[in-house]
N, C-alpha and C positions, 0 to 999 in steps of 0.2 A: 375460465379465461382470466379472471380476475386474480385467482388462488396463483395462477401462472406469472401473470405481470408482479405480482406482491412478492415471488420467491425470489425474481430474477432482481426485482429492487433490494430485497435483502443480501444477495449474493453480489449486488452492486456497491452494498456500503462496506461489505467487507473487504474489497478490495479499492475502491478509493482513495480512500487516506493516503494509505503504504503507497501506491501507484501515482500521487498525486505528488508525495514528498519525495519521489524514487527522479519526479521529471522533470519539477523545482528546484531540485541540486545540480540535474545533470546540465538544466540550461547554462549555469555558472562554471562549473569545474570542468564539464566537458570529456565524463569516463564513466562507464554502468557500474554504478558502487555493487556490488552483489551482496554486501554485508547486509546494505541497506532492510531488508527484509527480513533478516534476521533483530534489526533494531522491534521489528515487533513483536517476537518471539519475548525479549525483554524486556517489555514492555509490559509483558503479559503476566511473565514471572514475578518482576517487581508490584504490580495490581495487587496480585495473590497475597505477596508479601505483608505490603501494607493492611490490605485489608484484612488479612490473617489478625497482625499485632493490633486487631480492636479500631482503625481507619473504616470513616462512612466510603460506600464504595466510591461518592463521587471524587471526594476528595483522596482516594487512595490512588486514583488514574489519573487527577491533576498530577500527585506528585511523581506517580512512574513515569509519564508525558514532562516534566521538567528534568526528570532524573537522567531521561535518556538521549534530552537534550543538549544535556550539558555534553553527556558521554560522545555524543555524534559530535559536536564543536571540537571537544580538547582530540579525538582522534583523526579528524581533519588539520586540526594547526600539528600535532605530533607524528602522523603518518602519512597520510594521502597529501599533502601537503608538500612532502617532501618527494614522496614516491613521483605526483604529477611531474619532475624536474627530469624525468625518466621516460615520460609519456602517456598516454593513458593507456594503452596496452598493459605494460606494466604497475600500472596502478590499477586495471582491473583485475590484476592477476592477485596484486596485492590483499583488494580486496576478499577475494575467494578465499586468501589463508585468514584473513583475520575472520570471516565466515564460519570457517572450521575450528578457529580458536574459540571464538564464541560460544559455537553448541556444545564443544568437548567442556569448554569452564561451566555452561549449563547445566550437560549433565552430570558432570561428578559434584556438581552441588546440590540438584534436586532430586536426579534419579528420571528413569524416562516412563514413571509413571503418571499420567495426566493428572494435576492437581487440577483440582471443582472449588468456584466459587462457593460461601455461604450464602444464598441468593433464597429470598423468600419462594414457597413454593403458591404461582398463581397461576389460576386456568387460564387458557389462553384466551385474547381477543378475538371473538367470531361477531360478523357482522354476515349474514347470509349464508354463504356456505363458503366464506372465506376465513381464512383461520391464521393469527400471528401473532407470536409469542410478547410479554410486554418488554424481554429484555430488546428480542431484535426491533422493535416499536422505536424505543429508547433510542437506538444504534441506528436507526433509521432517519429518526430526529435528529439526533446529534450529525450528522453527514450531513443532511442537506442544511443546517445550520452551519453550519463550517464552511461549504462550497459556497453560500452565498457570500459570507464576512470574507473568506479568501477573494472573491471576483471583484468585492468593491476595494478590497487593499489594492488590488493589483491593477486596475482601470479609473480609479478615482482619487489616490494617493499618490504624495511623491515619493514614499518609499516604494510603491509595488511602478511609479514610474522609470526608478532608478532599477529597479530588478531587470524590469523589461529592457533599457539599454543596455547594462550590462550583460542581457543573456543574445542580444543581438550583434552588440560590437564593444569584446569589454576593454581595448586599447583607445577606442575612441569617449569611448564613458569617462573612463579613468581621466583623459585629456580632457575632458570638457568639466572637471572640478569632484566629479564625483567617486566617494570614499569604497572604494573596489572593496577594500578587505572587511571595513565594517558591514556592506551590505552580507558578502559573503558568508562573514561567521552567522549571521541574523536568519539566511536564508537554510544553513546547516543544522542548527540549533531547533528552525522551524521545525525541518525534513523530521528531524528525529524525533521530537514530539506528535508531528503527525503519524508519524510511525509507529509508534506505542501507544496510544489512543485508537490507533486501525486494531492494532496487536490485541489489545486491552478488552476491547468490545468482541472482536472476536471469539475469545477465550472466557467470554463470559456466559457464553452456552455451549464450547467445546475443549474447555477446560485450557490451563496452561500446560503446553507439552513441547518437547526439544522440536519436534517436528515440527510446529506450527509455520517457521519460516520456511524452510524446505518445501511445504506443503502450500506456498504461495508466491514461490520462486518465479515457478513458469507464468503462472496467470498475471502476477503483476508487473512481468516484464512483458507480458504479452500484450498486456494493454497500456502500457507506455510507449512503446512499438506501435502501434494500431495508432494510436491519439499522436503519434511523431514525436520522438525522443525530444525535450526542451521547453513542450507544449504541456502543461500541467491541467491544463483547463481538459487539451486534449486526447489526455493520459485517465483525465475519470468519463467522458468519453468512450474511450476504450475498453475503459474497466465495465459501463454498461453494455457493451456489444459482447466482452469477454462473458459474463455474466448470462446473457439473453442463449449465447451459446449453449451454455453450460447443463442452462435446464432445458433449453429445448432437447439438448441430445440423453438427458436423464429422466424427460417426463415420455415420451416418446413410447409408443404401444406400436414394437415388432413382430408380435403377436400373430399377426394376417401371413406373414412371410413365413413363420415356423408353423403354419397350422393350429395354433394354440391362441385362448381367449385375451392371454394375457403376456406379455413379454416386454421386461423392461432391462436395456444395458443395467450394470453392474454402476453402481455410485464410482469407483474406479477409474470409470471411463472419464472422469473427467476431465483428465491430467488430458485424454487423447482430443477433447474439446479445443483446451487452449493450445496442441501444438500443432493442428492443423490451421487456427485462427491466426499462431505466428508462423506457420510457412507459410502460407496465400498472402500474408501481409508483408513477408518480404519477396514474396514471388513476384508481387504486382506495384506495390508500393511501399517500399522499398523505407520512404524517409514518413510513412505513418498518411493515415488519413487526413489529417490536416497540418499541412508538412509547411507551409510560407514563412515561418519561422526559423525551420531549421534547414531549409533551403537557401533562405540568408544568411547563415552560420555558415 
């Protein structure tokens, strides 16, 4: 039970971040960036990079999380920016090409064979008959460290106060003195570093690879969906229902039904986890489990 609850919190931190910076943008700009996810895919790559050229890991992820902040700002003032003048329709669409440009510029620079960390080789943490590894420990740490310092910017700051007007009514934010475009770039900048820090941790026990985005499309749209598009608090949220799903339907002993001791779905199945967790989710609720936010939008 325990080994159970520890998989699905691992499988919660990896999709967090990405999920949390994917519903932090969307409150402001108002479009499903689909690029977004692939910001961790680069994220991931540039880790490798750094730490390849002789960078301590930690400081190799600071700098891919700054690198690919900047990257997500200057393509928001240069593209989406302009596209939004167009609608968000079309600036999702937008999104989706620059998607495709990203992975094509990825792999004809790295090739799509998974590059592996230099990562010390240590047994894993067992405390009983529970078992987990010290990177996802690490990745584990660093997520609920994050979720807290983001809750208090956002509920006890005047900047995460200004975010919250403006992702509620940003014509009237803007009238009431507050700097729309400075919060915005700050709030994009964030997105993308949280995103490659999601990317980063990730691929630090399944390597960097062109798919890593793709391979986290569904899931973290799924629980940005689930948590109600705008809601970032309720976008990680989602991402632990998304998660909880994930391994239930991968630990699961169908065994009894095929007459056989032992019968486990295919790892595979997971993709079929999160697209029945986003159709029930827009079947029944539609603007997300915890929707008062973007019900006022």
């Amino acid at each position: 039970m325990f080994q159970f609850l520890i998989d699905t919190l691992v499988r919660t931190s990896d999709l967090a971040l990405v999920a949390l910076g994917l519903s932090l943008v969307y409150g402001l700009v108002k479009f499903p960036n689909i690029a977004h996810v692939q910001y961790a895919m680069l994220g991931a790559y540039l880790s490798y990079f750094f730490q390849a050229a002789g960078v301590p890991m930690a400081l190799a992820i600071l700098l891919s999380c700054c690198a690919v902040g900047v990257l997500t700002l200057v393509l928001h003032l240069l593209v989406f920016r302009r596209l939004l003048r167009s609608g968000p329709a079309i600036t999702m669409i937008g999104s989706l090409a620059l998607a495709m440009l990203m992975v094509a510029f990825t792999l004809g620079l790295f090739g799509s064979f998974p590059l592996m960390f230099k990562l010390p080789l240590t047994a894993p943490l067992q405390i009983g008959e529970v078992r987990i590894g010290h990177t996802q420990l690490y990745a584990l740490a660093t997520t609920v460290l994050l979720l807290v310092l983001f809750s208090a910017l956002l509920f006890y700051t005047s900047t995460g106060r200004a975010m919250r007007a403006l992702s509620c009514n940003r014509a009237l934010a803007a009238a009431s003195g507050l700097n729309a475009e400075n919060i915005t770039r700050l709030v994009n900048f964030s997105s993308g570093a949280l995103a490659a820090l999601g990317g980063s941790m990730l691929a630090m026990t399944s390597g960097a690879h062109v798919n890593l985005g793709y391979d986290m499309l569904l899931p973290v749209f799924a629980a940005a969906i689930l948590g109600g598009l705008g809601n970032p608090l309720g976008a990680v949220a989602g991402a632990f229902l998304i998660a909880l799903t994930e391994t239930v339907v991968t630990n699961l002993n169908f065994g009894w039904l095929l007459g056989k001791p032992v019968a486990f779905l295919p790892v595979a199945y997971i993709s079929a986890a999160s697209f029945l967790i986003l159709l029930l989710a827009l079947l029944f609720k539609p603007y997300g489990l915890f929707d008062r936010e973007v019900r006022r939008v």
